[in-house]
Backbone as a ProteinNet text record, in pm:
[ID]
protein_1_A
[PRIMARY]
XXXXXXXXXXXXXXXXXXXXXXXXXXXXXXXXXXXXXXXXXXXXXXXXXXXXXXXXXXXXXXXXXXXXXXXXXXXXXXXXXXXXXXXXXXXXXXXXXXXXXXXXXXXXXXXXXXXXXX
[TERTIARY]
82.5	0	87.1	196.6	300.2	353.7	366.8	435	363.2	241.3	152	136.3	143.4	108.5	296.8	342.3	486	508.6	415.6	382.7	319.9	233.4	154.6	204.5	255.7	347.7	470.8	494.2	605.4	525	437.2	394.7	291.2	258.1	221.5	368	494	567.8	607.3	600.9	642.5	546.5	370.9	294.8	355.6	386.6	414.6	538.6	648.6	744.6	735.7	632.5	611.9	533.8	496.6	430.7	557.6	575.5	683	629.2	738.3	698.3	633.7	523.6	513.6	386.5	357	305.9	217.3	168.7	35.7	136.5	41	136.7	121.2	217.7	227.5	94.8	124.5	24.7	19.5	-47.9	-76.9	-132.7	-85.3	-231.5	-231.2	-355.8	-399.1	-456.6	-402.3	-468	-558	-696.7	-807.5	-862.1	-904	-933.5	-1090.7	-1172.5	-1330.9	-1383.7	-1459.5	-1556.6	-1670.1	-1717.4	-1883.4	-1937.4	-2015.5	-2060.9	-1969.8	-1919.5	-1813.3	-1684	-1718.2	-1569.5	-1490.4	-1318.8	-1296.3	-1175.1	-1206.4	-1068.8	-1049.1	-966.8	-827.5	-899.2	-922.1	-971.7	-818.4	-831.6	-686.4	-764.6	-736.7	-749.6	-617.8	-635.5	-513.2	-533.9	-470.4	-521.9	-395.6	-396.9	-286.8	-396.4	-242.3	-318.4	-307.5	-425.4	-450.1	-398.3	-402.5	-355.4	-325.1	-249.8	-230.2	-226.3	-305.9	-435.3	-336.6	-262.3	-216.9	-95	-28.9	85.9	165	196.6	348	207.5	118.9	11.6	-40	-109.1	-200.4	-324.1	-387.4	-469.4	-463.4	-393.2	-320	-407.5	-467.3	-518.1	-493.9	-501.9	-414.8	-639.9	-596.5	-734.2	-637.6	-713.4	-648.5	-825	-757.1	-860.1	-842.8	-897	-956.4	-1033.6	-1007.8	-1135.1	-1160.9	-1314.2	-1354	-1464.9	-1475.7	-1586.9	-1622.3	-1510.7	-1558.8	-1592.6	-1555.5	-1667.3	-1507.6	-1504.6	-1393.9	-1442.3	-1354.2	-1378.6	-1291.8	-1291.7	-1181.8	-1207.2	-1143.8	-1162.6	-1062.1	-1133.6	-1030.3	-971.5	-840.6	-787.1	-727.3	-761.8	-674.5	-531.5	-459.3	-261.3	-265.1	-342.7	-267.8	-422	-509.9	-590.3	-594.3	-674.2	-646.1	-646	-803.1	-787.6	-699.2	-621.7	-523.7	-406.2	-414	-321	-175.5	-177.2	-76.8	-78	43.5	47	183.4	145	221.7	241.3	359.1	403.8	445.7	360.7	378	456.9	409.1	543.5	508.2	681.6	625.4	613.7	481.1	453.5	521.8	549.8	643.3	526.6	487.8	378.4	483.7	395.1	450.7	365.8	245.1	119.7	139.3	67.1	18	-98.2	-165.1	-352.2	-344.4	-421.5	-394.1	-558.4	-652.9	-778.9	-859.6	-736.4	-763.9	-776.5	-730.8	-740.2	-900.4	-970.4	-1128.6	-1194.5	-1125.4	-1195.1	-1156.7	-1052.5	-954.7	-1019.7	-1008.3	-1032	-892.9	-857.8	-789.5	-648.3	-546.1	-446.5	-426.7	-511.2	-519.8	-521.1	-569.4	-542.5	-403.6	-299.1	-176.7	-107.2	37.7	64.4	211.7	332	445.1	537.1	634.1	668.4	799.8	838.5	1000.1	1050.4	1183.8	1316.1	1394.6	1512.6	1599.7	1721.6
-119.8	0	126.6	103.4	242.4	245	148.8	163.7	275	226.3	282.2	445.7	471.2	607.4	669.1	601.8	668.6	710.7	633.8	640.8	703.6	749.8	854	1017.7	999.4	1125	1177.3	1069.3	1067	1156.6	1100.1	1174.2	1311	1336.8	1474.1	1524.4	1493.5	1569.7	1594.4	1522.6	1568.9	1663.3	1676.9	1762.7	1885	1904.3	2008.8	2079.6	1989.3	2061.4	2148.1	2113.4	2186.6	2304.8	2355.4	2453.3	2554.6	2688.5	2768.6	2793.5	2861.4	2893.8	3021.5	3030.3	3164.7	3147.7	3312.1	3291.8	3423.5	3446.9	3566.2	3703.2	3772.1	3869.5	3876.5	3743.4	3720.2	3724.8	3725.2	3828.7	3642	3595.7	3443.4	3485.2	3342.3	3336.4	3174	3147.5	3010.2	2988.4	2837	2780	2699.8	2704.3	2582	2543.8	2390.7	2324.8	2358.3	2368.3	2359.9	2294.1	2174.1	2120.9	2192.5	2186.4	2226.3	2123	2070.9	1951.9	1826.5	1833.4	1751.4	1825.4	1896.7	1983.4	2022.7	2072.2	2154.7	2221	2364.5	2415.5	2494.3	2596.7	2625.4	2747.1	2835.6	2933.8	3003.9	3132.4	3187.4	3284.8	3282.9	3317	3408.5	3518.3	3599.8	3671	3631.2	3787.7	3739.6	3814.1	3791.3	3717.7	3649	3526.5	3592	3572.6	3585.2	3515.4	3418	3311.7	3155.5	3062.3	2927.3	2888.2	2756.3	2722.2	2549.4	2519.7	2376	2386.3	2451.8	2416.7	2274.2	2221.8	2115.8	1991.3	2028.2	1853.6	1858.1	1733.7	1631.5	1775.7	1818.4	1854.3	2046.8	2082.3	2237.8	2309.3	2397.9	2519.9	2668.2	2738.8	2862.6	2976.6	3069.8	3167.5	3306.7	3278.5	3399.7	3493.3	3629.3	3757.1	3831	3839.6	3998.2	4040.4	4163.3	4284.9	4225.9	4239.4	4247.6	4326.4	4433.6	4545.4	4571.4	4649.9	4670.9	4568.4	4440.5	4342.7	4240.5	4213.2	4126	4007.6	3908.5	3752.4	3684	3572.1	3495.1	3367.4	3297.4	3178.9	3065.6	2948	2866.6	2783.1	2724.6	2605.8	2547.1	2414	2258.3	2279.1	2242	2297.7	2116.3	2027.1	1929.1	1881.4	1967.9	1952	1897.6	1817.8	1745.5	1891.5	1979.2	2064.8	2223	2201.8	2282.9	2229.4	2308.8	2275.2	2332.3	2500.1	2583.7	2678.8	2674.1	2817.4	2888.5	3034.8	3126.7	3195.1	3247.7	3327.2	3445.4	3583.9	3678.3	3795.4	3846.5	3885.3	3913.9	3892.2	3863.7	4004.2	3967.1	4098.4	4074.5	4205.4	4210.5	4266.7	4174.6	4195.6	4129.2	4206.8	4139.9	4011.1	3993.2	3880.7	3780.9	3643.1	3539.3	3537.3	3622.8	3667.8	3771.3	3836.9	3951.3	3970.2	3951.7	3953	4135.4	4200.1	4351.9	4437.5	4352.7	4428.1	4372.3	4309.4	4295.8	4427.1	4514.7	4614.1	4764.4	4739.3	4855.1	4823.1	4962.6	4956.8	5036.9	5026.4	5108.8	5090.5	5234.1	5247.9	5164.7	5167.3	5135.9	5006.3	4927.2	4753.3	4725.8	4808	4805.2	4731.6	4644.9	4588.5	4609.2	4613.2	4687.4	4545.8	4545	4493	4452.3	4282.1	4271.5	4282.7	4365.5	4411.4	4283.1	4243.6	4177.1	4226.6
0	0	0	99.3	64.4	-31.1	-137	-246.8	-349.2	-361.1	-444.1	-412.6	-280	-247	-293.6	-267.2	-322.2	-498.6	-514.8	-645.4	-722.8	-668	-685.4	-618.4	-537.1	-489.5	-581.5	-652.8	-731.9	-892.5	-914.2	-991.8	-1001.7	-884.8	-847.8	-840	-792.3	-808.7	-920.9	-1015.9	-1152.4	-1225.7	-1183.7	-1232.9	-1205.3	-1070.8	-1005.2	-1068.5	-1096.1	-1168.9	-1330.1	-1365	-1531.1	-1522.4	-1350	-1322.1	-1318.7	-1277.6	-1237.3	-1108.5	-1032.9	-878.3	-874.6	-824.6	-769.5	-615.9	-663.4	-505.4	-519.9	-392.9	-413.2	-418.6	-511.8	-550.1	-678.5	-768.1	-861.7	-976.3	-1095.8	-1217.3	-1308.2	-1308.6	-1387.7	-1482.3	-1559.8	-1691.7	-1705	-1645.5	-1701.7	-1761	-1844.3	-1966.4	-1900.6	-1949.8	-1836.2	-1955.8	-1957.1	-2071.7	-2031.1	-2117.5	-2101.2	-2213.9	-2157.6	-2262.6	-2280.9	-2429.2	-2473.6	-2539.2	-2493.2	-2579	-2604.1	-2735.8	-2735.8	-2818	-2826.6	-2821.1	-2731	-2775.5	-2633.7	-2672.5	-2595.2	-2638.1	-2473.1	-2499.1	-2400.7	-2379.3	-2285.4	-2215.8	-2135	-2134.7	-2089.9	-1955.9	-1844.8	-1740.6	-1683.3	-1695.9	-1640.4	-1488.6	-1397.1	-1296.1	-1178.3	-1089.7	-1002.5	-897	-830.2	-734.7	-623.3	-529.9	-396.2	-299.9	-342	-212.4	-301.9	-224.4	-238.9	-108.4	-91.3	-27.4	19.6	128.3	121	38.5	68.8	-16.8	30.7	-139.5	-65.6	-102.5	-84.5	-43.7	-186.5	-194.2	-313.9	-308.4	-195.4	-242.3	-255.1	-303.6	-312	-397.1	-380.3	-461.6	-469.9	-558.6	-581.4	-643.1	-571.7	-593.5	-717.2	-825	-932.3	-917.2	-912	-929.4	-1049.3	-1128.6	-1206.5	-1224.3	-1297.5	-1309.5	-1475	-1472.8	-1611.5	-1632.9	-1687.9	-1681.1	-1563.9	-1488.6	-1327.9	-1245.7	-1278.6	-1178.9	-1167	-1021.5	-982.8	-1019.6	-1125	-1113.3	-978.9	-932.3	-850.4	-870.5	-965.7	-951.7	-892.4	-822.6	-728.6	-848	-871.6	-904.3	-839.5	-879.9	-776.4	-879.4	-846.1	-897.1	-987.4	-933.9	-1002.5	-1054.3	-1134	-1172.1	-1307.4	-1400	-1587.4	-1702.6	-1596.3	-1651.3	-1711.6	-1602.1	-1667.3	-1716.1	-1833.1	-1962.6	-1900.5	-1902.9	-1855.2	-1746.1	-1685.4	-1607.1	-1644.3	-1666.4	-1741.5	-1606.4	-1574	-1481.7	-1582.2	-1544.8	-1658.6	-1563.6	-1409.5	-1358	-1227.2	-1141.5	-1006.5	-887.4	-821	-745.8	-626	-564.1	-383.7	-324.6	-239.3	-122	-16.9	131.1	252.2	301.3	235.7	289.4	213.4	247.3	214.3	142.6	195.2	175.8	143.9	-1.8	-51.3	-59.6	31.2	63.6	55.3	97.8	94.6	-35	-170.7	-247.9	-358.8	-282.5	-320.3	-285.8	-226	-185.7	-272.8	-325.3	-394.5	-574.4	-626.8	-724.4	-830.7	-956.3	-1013.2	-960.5	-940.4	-837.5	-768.4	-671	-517.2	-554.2	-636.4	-643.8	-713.8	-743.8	-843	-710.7	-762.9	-665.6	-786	-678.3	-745.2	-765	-832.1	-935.6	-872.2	-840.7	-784.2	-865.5	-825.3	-871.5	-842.6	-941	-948	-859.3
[MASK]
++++++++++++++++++++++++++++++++++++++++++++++++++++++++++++++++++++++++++++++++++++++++++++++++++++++++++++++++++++++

């Protein structure tokens, strides 16, 4: 029985590696597969992430936010989910938090989140 779970750990770790690192702060764009019927294509989801939810475990999720016509989206993803294709790390934000929960409330400016320097 431990074999099998090693086994499976083994290959969540390899999902995990074709991801890049980041963390809340950071500005994403995910690829999420969506079926219609019996078709399916690739949906691109961009917004900076709020939080990651369980890090390190099988069951890990990451919350991405944006604005689209004034109206905040947030949607949850599982990290080692079928449906996502990609995650694009487009560039990384310097916050002092884990939980970037305060900027549901900010609009414009006031939701800008500044940009790490090398």
């Amino acid at each position: 029985m431990s074999e099998l779970i090693k086994l499976i750990e083994q290959e969540y770790a390899e999902i995990r590696k074709k991801y890049p690192s980041f963390k809340a702060g950071d500005t994403i764009n995910v690829h999420v597969k969506i079926k219609e019927g019996n078709k399916e294509r690739i949906q691109q989801f961009q917004g900076t992430v709020l939080r990651r939810n369980n890090k390190s475990t099988n069951g890990e999720t990451f919350t991405v936010r944006k604005v689209s016509n004034d109206i905040g989206i947030e949607r949850i993803f599982p990290l080692l989910s079928p449906n996502i294709a990609k995650i694009e790390l487009i560039r990384k934000g310097s916050v002092r938090r884990a939980r970037l929960y305060y900027l549901r409330g900010r609009q414009g400016k006031a939701a800008r989140i500044k940009e790490k320097l090398k």
